[in-house]
C-alpha positions as CSV (number, residue, x, y, z in Angstrom):
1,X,0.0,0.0,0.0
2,X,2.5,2.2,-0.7
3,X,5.8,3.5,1.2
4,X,5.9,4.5,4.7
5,X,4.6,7.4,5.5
6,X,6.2,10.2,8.0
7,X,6.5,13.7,7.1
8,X,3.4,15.8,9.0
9,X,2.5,17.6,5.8
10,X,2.2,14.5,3.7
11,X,0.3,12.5,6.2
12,X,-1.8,16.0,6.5
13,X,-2.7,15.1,2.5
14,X,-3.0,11.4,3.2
15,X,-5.6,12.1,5.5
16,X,-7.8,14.6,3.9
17,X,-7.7,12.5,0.8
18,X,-8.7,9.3,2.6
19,X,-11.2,11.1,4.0
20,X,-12.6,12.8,0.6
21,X,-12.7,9.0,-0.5
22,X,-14.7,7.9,2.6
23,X,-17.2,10.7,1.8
24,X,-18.0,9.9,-1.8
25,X,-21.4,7.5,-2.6
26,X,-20.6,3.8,-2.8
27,X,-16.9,4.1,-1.9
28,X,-16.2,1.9,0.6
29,X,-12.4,0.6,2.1
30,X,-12.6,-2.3,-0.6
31,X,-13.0,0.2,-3.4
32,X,-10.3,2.7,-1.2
33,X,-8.2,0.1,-1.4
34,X,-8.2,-1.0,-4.8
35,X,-8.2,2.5,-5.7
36,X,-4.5,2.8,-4.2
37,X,-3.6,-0.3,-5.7
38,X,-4.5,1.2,-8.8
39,X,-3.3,4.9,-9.1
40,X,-0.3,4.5,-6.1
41,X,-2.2,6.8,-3.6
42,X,-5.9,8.4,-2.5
43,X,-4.2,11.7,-3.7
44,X,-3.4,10.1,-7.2
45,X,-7.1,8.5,-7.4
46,X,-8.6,11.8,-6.7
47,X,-6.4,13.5,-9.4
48,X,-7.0,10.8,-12.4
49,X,-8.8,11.3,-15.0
50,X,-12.6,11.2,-14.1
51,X,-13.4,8.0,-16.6
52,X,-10.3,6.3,-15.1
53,X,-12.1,7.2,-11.9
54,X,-15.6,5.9,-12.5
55,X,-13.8,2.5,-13.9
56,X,-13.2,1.8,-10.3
57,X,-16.3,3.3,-8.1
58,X,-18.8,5.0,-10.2
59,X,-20.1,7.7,-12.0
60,X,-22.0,9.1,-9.2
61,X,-18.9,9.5,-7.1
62,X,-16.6,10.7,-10.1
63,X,-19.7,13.3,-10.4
64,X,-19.1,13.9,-6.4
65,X,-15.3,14.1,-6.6
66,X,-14.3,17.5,-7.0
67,X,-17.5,19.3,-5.3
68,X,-16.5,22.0,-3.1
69,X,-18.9,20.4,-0.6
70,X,-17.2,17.6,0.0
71,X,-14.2,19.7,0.4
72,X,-16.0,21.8,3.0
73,X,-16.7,18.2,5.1
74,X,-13.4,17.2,5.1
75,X,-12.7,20.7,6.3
76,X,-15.4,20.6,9.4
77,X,-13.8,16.9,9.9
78,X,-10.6,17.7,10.6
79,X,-11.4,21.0,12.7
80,X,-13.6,18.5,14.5
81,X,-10.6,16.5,15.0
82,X,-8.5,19.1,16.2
83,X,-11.2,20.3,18.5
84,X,-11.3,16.5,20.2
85,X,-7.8,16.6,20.9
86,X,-8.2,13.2,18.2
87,X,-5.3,11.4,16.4
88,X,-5.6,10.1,13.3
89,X,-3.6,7.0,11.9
90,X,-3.8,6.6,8.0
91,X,-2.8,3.4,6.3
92,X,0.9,3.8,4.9
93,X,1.6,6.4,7.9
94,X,4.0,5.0,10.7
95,X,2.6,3.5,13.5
96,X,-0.6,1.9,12.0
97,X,-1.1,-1.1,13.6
98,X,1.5,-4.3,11.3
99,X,-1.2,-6.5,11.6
100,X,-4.1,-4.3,11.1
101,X,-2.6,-3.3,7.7
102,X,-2.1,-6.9,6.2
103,X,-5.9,-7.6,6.6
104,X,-7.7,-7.9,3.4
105,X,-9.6,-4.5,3.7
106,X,-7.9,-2.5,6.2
107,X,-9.5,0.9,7.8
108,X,-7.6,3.4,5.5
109,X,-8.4,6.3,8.6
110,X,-8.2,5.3,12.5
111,X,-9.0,7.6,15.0
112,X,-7.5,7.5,18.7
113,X,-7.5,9.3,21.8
114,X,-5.6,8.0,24.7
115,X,-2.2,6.2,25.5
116,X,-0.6,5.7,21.9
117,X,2.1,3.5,23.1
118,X,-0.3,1.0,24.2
119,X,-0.5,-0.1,20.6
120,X,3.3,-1.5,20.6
121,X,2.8,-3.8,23.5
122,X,1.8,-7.4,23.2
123,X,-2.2,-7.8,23.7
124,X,-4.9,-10.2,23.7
125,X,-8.4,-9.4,22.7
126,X,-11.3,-11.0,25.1
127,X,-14.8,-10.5,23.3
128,X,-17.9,-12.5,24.0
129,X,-22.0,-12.3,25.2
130,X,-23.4,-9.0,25.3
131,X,-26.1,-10.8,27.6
132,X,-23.2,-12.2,29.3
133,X,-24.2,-14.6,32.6
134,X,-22.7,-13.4,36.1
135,X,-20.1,-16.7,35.2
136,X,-19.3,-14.9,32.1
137,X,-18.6,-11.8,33.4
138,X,-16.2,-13.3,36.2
139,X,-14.1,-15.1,34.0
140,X,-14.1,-12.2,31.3
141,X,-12.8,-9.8,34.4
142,X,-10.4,-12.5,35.8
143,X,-9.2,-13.4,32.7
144,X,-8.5,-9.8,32.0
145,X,-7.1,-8.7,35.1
146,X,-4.4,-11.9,35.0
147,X,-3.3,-10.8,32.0
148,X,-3.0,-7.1,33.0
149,X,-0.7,-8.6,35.9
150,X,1.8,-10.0,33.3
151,X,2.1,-6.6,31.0
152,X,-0.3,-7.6,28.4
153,X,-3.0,-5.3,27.2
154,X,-6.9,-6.2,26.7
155,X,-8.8,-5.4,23.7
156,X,-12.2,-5.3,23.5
157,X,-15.4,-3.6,21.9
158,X,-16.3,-2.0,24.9
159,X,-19.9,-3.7,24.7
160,X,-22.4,-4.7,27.6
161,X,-21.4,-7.9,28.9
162,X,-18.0,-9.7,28.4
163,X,-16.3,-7.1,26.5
164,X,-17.2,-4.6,29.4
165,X,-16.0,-6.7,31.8
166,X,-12.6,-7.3,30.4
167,X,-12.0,-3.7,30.3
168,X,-13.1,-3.3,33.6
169,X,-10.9,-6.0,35.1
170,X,-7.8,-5.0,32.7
171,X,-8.3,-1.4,34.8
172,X,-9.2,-2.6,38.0
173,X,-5.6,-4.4,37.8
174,X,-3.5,-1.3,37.0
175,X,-3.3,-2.9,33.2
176,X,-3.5,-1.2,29.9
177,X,-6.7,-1.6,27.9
178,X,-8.1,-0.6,24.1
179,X,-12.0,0.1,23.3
180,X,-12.8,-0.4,19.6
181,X,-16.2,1.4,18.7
182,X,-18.2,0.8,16.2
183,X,-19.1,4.6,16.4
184,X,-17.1,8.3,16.4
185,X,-15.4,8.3,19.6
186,X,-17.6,11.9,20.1
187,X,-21.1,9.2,20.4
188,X,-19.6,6.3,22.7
189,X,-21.9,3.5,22.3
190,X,-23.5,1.8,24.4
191,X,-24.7,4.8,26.7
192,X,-24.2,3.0,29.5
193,X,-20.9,2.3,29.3
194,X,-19.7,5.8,29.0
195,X,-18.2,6.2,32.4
196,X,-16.3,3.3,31.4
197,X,-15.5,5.0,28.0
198,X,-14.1,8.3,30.1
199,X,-12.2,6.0,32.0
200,X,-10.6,4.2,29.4
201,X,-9.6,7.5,27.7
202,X,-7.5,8.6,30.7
203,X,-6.0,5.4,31.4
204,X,-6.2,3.2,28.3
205,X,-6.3,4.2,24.1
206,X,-9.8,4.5,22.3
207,X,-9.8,3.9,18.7
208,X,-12.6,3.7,16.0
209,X,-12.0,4.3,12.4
210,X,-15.7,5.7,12.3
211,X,-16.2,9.8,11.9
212,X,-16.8,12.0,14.4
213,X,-20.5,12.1,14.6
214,X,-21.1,8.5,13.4
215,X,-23.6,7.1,15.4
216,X,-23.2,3.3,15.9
217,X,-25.6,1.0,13.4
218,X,-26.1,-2.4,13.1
219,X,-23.3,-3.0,10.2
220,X,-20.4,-0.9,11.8
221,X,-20.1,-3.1,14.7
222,X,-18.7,-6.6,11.8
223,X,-16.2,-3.3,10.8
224,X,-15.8,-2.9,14.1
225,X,-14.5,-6.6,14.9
226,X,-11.7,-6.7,12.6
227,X,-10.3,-3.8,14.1
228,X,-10.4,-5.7,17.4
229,X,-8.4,-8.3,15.5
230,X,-5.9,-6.7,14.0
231,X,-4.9,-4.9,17.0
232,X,-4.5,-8.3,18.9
233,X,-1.9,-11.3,19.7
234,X,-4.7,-13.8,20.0
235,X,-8.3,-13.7,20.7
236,X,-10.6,-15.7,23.6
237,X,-13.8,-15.8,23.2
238,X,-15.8,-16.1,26.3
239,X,-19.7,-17.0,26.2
240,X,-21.0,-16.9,22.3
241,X,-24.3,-18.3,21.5
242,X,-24.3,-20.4,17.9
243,X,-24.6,-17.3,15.7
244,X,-22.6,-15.0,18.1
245,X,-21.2,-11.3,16.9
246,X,-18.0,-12.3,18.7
247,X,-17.6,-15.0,16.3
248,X,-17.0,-12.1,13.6
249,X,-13.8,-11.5,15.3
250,X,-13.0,-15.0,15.1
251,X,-13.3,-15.3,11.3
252,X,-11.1,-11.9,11.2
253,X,-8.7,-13.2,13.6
254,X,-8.3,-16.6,11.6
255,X,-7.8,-14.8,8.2
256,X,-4.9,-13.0,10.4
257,X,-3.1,-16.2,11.1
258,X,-4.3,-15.2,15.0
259,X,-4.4,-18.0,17.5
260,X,-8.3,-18.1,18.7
261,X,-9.0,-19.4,22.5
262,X,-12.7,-20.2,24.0
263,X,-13.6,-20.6,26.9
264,X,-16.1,-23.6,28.2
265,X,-19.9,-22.8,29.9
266,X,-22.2,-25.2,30.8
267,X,-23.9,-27.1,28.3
268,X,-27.2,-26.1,29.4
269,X,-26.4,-22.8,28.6
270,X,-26.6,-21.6,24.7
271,X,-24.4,-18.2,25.6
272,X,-21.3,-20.9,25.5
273,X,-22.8,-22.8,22.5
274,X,-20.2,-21.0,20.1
275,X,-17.4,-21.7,22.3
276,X,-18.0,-25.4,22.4
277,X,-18.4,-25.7,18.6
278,X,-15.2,-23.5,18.1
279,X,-13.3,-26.1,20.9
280,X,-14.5,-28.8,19.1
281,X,-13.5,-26.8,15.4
282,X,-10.1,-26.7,17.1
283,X,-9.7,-23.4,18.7
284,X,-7.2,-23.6,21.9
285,X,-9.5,-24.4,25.1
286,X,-8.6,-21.8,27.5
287,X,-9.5,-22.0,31.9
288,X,-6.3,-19.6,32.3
289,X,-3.8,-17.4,31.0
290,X,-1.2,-19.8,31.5
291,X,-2.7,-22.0,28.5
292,X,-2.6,-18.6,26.6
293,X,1.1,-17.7,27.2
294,X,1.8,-21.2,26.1
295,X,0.0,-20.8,22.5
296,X,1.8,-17.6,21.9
297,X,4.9,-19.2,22.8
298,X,5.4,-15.6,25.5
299,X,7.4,-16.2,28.4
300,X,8.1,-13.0,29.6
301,X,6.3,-11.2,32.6
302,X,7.5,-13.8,35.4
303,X,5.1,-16.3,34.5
304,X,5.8,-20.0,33.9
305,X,3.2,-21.3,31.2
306,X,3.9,-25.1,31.9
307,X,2.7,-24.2,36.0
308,X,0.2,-26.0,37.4
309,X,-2.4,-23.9,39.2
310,X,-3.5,-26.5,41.8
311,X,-7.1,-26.1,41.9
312,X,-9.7,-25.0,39.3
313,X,-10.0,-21.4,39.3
314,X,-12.8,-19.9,41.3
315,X,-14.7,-18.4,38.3
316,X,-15.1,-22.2,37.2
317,X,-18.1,-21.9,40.3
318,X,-18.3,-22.8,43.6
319,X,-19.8,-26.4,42.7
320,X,-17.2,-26.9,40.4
321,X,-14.6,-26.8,43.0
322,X,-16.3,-28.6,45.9
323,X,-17.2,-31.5,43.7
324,X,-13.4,-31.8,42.3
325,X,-12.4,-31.6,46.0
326,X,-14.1,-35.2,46.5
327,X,-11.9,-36.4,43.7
328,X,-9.4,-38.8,44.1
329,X,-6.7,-39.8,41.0
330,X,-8.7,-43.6,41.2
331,X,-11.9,-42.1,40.5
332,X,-15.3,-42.2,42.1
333,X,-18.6,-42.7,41.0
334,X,-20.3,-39.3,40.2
335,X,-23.7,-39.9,42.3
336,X,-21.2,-40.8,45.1
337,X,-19.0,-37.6,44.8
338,X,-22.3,-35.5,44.5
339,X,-23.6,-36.9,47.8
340,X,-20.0,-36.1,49.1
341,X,-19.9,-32.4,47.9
342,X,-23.9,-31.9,49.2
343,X,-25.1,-31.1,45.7
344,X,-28.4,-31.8,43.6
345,X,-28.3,-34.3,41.0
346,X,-28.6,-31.3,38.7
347,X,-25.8,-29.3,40.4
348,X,-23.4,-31.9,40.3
349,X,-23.8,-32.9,36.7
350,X,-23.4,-29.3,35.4
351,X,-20.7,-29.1,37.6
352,X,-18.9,-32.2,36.5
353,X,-19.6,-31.4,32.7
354,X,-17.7,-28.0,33.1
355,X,-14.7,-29.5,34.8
356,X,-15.4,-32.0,32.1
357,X,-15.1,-29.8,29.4
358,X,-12.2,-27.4,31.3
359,X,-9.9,-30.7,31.3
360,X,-9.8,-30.7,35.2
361,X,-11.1,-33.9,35.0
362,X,-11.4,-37.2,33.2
363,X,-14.3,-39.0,33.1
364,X,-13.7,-43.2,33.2
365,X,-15.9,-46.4,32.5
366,X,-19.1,-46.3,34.0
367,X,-19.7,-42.6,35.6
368,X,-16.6,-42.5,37.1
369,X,-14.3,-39.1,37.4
370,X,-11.2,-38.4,38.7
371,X,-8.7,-35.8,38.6
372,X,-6.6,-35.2,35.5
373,X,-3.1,-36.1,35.5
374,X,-2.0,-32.4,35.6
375,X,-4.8,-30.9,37.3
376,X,-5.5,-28.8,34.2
377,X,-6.1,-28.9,30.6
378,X,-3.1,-29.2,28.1
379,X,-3.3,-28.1,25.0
């Protein structure tokens, strides 16, 4: 796409081009993009010929090229910009995300507001249920704040549920965190979560490569995802029902060559149905960020990713644990261990199928369980 970018002025052009391109009808990143293929740069697509033009978008946007309107917008844009204290990463301009770039139709204009440097650190996304269970939201936080301890930042979409709760964890532990929108960072969607969003800004990095102004609609928010992606090490996906928005990310993450982690629910819960069919797909199973530091091969940060943690974790459920603390390595019968742990019959077998499905335990030849050989999953 072109050679990197670093002079002010030029990135000055770069932008206002981009954003000339972004404004026309029909002209989306795809056509941006081929557009720069074509010509060498948005400035050289804006100055061909209008029929070479139209070959590539159309003649309503050829038409719409050179009006002093559009002109004017990008004007009111940029003073908008300005007035937000924004930053503005264009594609070919140093410091756009590597990864983000490589994708098959990057942003060509990202806007950010917070802690720049965050983007040069190692990170891990953690996305998930909107409607997210009080489970979900424990392991999304935990999860988060773990990997806040060892340096690693937390990217998320800033929605209600699991990708509110990773944020909120990642700050909570001192960590650094990034909020994707899927609208201009002047609208912060959801309402709700705007303390969170002013929170963020003075502690983390806010990006969104939607104008200011943009409200957030229903087909921003798949945009939205591969942003999350591309500014990412690896993804975990915690609580996704079959047909799942978070499962976006994972299709945007895979075409990235990302490694893509899930996290098991119960299996009379649908909000974990996508993360059981992406387990059983082949993502990583995940209970801990130990297994995560072991896909990315990261052993920095003082943690030891072939460690045992010695119990299951406490966002596994407090059934979970007293049941796998009747456990022997022989096994035992399951109605025997439920007695032992004081559970119902229904208790114990959701219980048994998460630790199940977590790789704490094995189950044997008739109904009996016992403790894995490690204690935890390996992957």
């Amino acid at each position: 796409m072109g050679r990197l970018l670093k002079g002010r002025r030029e990135v000055e052009w770069r932008t206002r081009a981009f954003l000339r391109l972004r404004l026309l009808p029909g002209v989306g990143d795809l056509t941006v993009k081929r557009l720069v293929e074509e010509f060498g740069s948005p400035q050289d697509a804006l100055a061909a010929a209008r029929t070479d033009f139209a070959q590539w978008t159309s003649r309503a946007a050829a038409a719409e090229r050179d009006r002093a309107d559009v002109h004017q917008r990008v004007d009111e844009i940029m003073r908008r910009v300005a007035e937000l204290k924004l930053t503005t990463l264009v594609l070919g301009q140093e410091g756009y995300p590597k990864l983000l770039r490589e994708h098959f139709v990057p942003p060509p204009v990202l806007f950010l507001k917070g802690d720049l440097k965050l983007l040069e650190r190692r990170s891990v996304a953690i996305v998930g249920a909107r409607r997210a269970s009080g489970y979900g939201r424990r392991v999304a936080a935990a999860l988060a704040a773990d990997l806040a301890a060892r340096d690693v930042v937390v990217v998320s979409g800033m929605a209600r549920g699991v990708d509110a709760a990773a944020h909120r964890g990642c700050l909570d532990a001192d960590g650094g965190t990034i909020a994707v929108l899927g609208s201009g960072l002047d609208v912060p969607y959801p309402a709700s979560n705007r303390g969170l969003f002013r929170e963020i800004v003075r502690k983390g990095l806010v990006v969104s490569e939607f104008l200011p102004g943009e409200g957030a609609l229903p087909h921003h928010f798949p945009r939205r995802n591969r942003v999350i992606a591309g500014l990412s090490g690896g993804v975990v996906v915690v609580e996704a029902a079959a047909k799942s928005g978070a499962l976006h990310t994972v299709r945007h993450a895979t075409s990235l060559g990302l490694e893509v982690f899930a996290l098991p629910g119960s299996v009379e819960d649908g909000r974990s149905a996508g993360c059981h069919d992406l387990i059983r797909d082949g993502s990583k199973l995940v209970t801990d960020v130990a297994h995560i530091f072991k896909e990315l091969r990261w052993s920095e940060g003082g943690i030891d990713v072939t460690e045992d943690p010695g119990e299951p974790p406490a966002y596994l459920g407090a059934d979970a644990r007293l049941l796998w603390q009747e456990m022997e390595m022989g096994g035992s019968h399951l109605d025997d261990l439920i007695a032992r742990a004081g559970l119902t019959s229904a208790r114990g077998l959701a219980a048994a199928s998460m630790l199940e499905l977590s790789g704490w335990v094995v189950q044997e030849a008739g109904r009996r369980f016992a403790r894995s050989a490690r204690g935890t999953f390996d992957a």
